[in-house]
N, C-alpha and C positions, 0 to 999 in steps of 0.2 A: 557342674560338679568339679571341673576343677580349671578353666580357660584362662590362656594368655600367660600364665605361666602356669608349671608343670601341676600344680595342685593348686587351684585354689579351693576356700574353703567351701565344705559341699551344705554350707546351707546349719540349720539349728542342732547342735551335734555334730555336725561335722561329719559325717555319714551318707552311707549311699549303698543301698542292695538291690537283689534283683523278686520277682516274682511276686507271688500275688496274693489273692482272698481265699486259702486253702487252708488246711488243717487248723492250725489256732482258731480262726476267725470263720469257722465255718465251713558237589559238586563244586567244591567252590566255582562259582557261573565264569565266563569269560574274565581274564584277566585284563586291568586296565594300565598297569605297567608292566614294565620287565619284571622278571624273577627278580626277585633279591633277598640277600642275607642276612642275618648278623650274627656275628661271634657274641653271643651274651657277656659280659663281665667271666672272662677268661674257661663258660663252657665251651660245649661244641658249636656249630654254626647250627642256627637253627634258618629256614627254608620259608618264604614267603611273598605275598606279593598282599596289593589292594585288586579285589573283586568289585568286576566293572557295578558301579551304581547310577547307571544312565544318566552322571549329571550334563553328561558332552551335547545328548538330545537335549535333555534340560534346557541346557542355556541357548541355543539356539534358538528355544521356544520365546523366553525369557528378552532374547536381543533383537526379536521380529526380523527373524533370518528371509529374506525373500523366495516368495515359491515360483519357483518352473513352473511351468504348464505340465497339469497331470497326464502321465502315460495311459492312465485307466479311469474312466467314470462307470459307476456302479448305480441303480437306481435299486435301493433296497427298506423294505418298510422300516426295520429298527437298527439304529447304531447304537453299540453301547462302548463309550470312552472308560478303559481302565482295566485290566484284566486282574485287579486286587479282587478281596475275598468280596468286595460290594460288588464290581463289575462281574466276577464267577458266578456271586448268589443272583444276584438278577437274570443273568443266562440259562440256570439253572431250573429257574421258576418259570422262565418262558417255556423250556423244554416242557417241566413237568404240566405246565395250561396248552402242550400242542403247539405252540408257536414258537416254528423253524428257521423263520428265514429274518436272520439278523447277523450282525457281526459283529465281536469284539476287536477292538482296538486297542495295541500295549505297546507304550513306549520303549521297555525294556525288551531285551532279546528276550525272558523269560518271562513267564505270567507268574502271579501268585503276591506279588506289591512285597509288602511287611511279612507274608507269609512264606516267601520262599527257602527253599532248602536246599542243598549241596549234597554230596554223595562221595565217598573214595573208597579203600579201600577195607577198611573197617565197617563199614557201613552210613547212612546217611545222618544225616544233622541239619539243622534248623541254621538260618543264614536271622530269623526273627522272631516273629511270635510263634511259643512250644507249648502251650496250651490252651484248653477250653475248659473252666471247670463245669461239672456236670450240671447244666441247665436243668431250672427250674421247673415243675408241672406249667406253668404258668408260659413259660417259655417256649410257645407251640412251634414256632417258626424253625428254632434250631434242632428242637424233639424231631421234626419231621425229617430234614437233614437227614440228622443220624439214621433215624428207620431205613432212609434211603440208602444208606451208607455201610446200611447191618451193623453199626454198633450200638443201635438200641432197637432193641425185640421183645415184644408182648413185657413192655415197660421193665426188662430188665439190661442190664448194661455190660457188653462185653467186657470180659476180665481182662482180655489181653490190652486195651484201654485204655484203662484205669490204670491209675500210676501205681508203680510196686512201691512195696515199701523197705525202705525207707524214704520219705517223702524231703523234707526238709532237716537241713541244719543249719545251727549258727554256729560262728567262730569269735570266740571272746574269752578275754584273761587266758589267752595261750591254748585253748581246746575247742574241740567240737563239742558244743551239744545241739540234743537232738529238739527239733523245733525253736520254737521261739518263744515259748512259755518260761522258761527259770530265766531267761533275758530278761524278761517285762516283769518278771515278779521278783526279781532279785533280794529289793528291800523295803522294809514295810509300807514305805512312803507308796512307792511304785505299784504294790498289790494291792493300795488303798487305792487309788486312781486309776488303775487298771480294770477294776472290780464297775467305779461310779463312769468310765469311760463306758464298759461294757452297756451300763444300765439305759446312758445315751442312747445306744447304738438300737439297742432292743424297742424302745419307745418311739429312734427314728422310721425303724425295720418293719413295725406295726403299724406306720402311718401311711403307709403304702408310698411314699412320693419318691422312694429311691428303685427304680426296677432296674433287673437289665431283660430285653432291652429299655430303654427309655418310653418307646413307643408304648407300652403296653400298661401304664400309670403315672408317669412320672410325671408332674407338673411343667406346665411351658416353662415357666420362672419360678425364684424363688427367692425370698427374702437373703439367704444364707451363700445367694449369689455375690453379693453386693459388699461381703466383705472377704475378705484370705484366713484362708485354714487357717493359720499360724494366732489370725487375733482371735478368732473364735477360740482356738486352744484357750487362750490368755483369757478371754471373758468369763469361757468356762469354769478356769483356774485346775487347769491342768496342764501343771507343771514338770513332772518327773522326768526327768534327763530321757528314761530309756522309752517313755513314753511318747516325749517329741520327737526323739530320733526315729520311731518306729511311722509317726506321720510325714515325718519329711522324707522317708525313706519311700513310704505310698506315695508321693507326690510322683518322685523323681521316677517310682517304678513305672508308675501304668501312664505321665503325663510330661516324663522328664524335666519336673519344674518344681521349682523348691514350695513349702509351704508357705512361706511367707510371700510366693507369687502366687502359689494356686487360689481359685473360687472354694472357698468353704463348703457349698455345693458338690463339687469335684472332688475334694477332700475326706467327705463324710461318705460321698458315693463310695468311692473302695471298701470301705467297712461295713455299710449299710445296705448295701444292694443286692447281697447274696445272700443266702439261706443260711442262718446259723452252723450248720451241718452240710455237709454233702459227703457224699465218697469219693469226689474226687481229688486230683482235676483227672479230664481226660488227657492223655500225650503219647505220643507215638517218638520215637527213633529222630524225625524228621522233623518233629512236633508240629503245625499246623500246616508243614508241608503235605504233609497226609492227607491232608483234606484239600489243599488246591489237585494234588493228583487227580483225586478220586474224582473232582468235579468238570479236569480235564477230559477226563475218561467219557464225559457224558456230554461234554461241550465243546470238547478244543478244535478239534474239527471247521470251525468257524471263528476260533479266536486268531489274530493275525503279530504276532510277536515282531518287536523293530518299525511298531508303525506309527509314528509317534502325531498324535493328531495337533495341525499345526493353525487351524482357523474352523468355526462354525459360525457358520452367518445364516441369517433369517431370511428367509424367502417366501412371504406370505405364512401360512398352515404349518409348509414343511421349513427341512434344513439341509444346509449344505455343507459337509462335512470333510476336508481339506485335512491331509497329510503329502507330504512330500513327494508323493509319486503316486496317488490315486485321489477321487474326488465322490464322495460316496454322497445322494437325493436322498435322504432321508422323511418319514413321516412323523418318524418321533427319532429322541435322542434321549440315550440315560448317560448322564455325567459320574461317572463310577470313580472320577482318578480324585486326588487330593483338590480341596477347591481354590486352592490360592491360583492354579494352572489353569484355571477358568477364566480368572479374572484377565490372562493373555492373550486369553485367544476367542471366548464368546463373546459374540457381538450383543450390546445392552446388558454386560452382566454388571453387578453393583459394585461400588469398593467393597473392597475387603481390607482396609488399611490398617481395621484393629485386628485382624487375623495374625495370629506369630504361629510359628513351628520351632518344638523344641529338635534339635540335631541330634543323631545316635548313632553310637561305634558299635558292631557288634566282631567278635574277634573268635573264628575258629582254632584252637588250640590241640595239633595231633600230640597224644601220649603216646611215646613206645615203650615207656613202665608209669607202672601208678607213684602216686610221691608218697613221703611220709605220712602218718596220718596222726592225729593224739585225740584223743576220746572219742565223741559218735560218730558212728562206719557212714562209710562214704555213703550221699541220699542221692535224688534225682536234682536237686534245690539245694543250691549252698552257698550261704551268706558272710560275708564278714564283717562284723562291725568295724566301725571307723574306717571304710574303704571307701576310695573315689568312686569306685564302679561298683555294678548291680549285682556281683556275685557271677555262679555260673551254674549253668545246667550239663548235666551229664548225658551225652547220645545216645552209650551202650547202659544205660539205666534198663530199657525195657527188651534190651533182648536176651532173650533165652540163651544163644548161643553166643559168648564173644569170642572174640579175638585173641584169646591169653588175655592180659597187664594192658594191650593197648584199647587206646580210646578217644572219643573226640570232645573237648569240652570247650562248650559255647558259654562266650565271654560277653556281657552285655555292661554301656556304660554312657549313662546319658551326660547334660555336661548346661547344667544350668548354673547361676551365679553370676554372669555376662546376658548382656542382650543376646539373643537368637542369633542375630547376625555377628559378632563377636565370636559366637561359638561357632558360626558357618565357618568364618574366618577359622579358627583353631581348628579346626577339625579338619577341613579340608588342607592345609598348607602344612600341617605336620608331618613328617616325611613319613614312609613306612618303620622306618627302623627305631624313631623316635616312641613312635605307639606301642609298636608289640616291647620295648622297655618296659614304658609305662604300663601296659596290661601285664606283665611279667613279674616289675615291681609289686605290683597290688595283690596277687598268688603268692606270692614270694611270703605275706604276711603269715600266713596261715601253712605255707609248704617252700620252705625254706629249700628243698633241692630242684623245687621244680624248673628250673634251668636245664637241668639235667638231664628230664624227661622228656620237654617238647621236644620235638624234631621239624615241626613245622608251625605255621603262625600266620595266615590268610584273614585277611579284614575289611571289612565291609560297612563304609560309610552310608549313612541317610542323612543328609540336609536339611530334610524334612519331611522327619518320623514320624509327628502326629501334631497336633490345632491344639497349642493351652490352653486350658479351661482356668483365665485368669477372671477376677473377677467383672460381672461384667455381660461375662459371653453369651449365657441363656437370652440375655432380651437384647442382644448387639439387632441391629436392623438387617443386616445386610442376611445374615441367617435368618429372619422371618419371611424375608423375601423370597428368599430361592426356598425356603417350605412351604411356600405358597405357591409357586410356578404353575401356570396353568397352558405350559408348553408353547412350542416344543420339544421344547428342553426339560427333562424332570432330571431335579439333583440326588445322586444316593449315595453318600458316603459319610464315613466314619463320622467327618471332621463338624457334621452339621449338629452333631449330638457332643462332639467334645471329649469323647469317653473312645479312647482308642482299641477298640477290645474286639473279637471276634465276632459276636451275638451282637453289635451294633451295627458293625460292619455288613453282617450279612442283613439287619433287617430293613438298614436304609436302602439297599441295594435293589431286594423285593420288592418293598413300598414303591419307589420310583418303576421297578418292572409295572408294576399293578396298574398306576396312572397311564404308562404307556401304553398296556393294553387294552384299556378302556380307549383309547384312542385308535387304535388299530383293531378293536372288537369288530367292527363292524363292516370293515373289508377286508378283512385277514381270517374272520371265524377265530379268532383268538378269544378264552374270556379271561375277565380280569379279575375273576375273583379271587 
């Protein structure tokens, strides 16, 4: 969305928002530098640093740092590499089949991967993914979750939840409005295409092959893999300016990657794979911060934070599981963290050389006044057209009590247009002071004082956010392989489905628990169902 120099173009339209398949369609952690400032274009100084993003373990991993002899060997039936929402929901699932004695492993000083959240004074905020929207009947996996969670009870859904409303707005021709409907329907051409787009969607929606999660219908492959959103638009002959921005915009939200790179597949999935309706999404304060807590609360006990797994190697049946200062026998192994980290450190794992990862900024922004406004009231979702970045979400959206005027607002902003590595390059070597500009710049279109109001501007790199679903990806080998693992090692993460989303996350995460315990059923009294 905009690398190597300060903007480049973001793709068809030129555009870039944030959030997802709702309404229309259906702390900052250890700091990695010093403090520092900047005096905005003649405001006041505003206050900030970059929030540690474990790339320092990263690259050690990355440059086959050599290991010491472990201080600690551990003989323990299950390792689970990753303390993201896959390595939590696996932990989680062990708990609820009875089976205790296992241990999470997390490279970062904190758990919770893409999920984690921050906290100050105002109250907490989302450091990455801020919702889930309300799963499907179909969607037992995450239903049960929640039941576990109390935010769903004898099939109804806590309020406190459910997002308030006001949900979403755009920003376009100098005002807010509310959603994204008179965006897309502007002009006749647009409500004519928008109309035969919908008809698409419903014909794709009935055919079952788009779920989430994947597991529970979706086809291994697909014809629509095989080419890019962007031509399928053009075959379709759907044209309308606000209509391709509105898929380029899906691309870049859920997969950071323009449509003319995404899998048509991937592309149609954000439209297609949710329920025409729902009430939601769900989001909390913290936004899916909320949920790594809660599943702390029932796991953390045995997850081990700063522990960065540095080699697993095969030793007959079992594995040997290598970090920096301990050495864990394992019987089984669930691979929870991103998979390209695999390909460094497990022994016989496959290439993964067409694997990419798009890069993402996310950027906390403290309000000590609200900024101007012009037309629809402030929502929890707020977009601007023609911006480099994904918009932002509001912290003190759902709580009851604020703060006065202040607030925290989460700044998201992927950065595709450039190879991955291009944008690793960009996004890493940008200084602090260069970025919260640019994220300042891009508010500035829709809130011309908001200089004014931040006080502070805290930023938080990923490297690598989430696995492009370019086309391609469904039938690539290297992912048939490790879906097929018949151990020690069983793989569960996000990137094996392509679809960076919470409900994927968690159910690759299970699935690989389930093989594991069918492995350990039988001397451990675990079962795997």
């Amino acid at each position: 969305m905009h690398p190597v120099a300060p903007a480049i173009a973001a793709g068809e339209g030129a555009v870039t928002m944030p959030q997802s398949r709702r309404a229309f369609l259906g702390a900052v952690a250890g700091a990695s530098a010093a403090l520092v400032g900047l005096s905005c274009k003649g405001g006041p100084r505003i206050a900030g640093t970059f929030a540690d993003d474990g790339g320092a373990a990263g690259h050690l991993i990355r440059d086959g740092a050599t290991l010491a002899k472990p201080r600690e060997r551990r003989r323990v039936p299950l390792v689970i590499v990753g303390g993201g929402i896959a390595g939590l929901s696996a932990a989680w699932w062990c708990e609820r089949q009875g089976m205790r004695d296992f241990v999470v492993l997390e490279l970062e000083a904190e758990a919770g991967g893409n999920a984690r959240a921050g906290r100050n004074d105002i109250g907490a905020f989302p450091w990455g993914a801020h919702y889930v929207p309300v799963p499907g009947k179909r969607a037992t996996l995450a239903r049960a979750l929640f039941e576990d969670l109390g935010v769903l009870r004898d099939g109804t859904w806590d309020e406190r939840s459910l997002c308030y409303a006001p949900q979403e707005r755009l920003f376009w021709r100098g005002r807010w409005h509310e959603g994204f409907e008179s965006f897309l329907l502007d002009a006749p051409a647009g409500r004519a295409e928008w109309s035969r787009f919908s008809e698409r969607l419903a014909e794709l929606r009935a055919g079952g092959g788009f779920t989430v999660p994947l597991s529970i219908g979706a086809p291994a492959s697909s014809p629509l893999d095989s080419v890019t959103f962007s031509d399928w638009l053009e075959r379709e002959g759907f044209r309308s300016p606000a209509l391709r921005w509105y898929a380029d915009y899906a691309c870049r939200d859920d997969y950071g990657t323009r449509a003319v790179d995404t899998s048509a597949w991937a592309g149609l999935h954000y439209f297609a794979a949710r329920e025409h309706e729902e009430l939601g999404p769900l989001t909390w304060p913290s936004g899916n911060g909320w949920i790594v807590e809660r599943l702390l609360e029932r796991v953390g006990d045995r997850v081990r934070t700063g522990a960065a797994v540095r080699r697993v190697t095969l030793s007959g049946s079992r594995a040997v599981v290598r970090t920096a200062t301990a050495e864990y026998r394992a019987d089984a192994v669930i691979w929870a963290a991103p998979i390209f980290l695999a390909a460094h450190m497990v022994q016989g794992f496959p290439s993964t050389a067409d694997v990419t990862y798009a890069p993402w900024l996310v950027a906390n922004c403290v309000l000590d006044r609200w900024p101007e406004d012009h037309g629809a009231p402030a929502a929890w979702d707020n977009t601007i057209v023609g911006s480099p970045g994904l918009g932002y979400v509001v912290s003190t959206h759902q709580q009851v009590a604020r703060a006065g005027d202040r607030s925290v607002w989460t700044y998201y902003r992927s950065i595709p247009g450039v190879t991955p590595a291009a944008a690793r390059r960009y996004l890493l070597r940008t200084p602090w002071h260069d970025w919260a500009d640019l994220v300042l710049d891009d508010l500035e279109q829709a809130h011309p004082d908001i200089r004014s109001c931040v006080s502070r501007l805290d930023l938080r790199r990923y490297g690598h956010a989430m696995a492009r679903p370019v086309p391609g990806f469904l039938d690539a080998r290297w992912r048939r392989t490790l879906q097929s693992s018949r151990g020690p090692v069983w793989y569960g993460h996000a990137d094996l489905g392509g679809i960076s989303i919470f409900e994927e996350a968690q159910d690759r995460g299970v699935s690989a628990a389930r093989k594991a315990l069918d492995r350990l059923a039988g001397a451990y009294g675990a079962s795997g169902a």
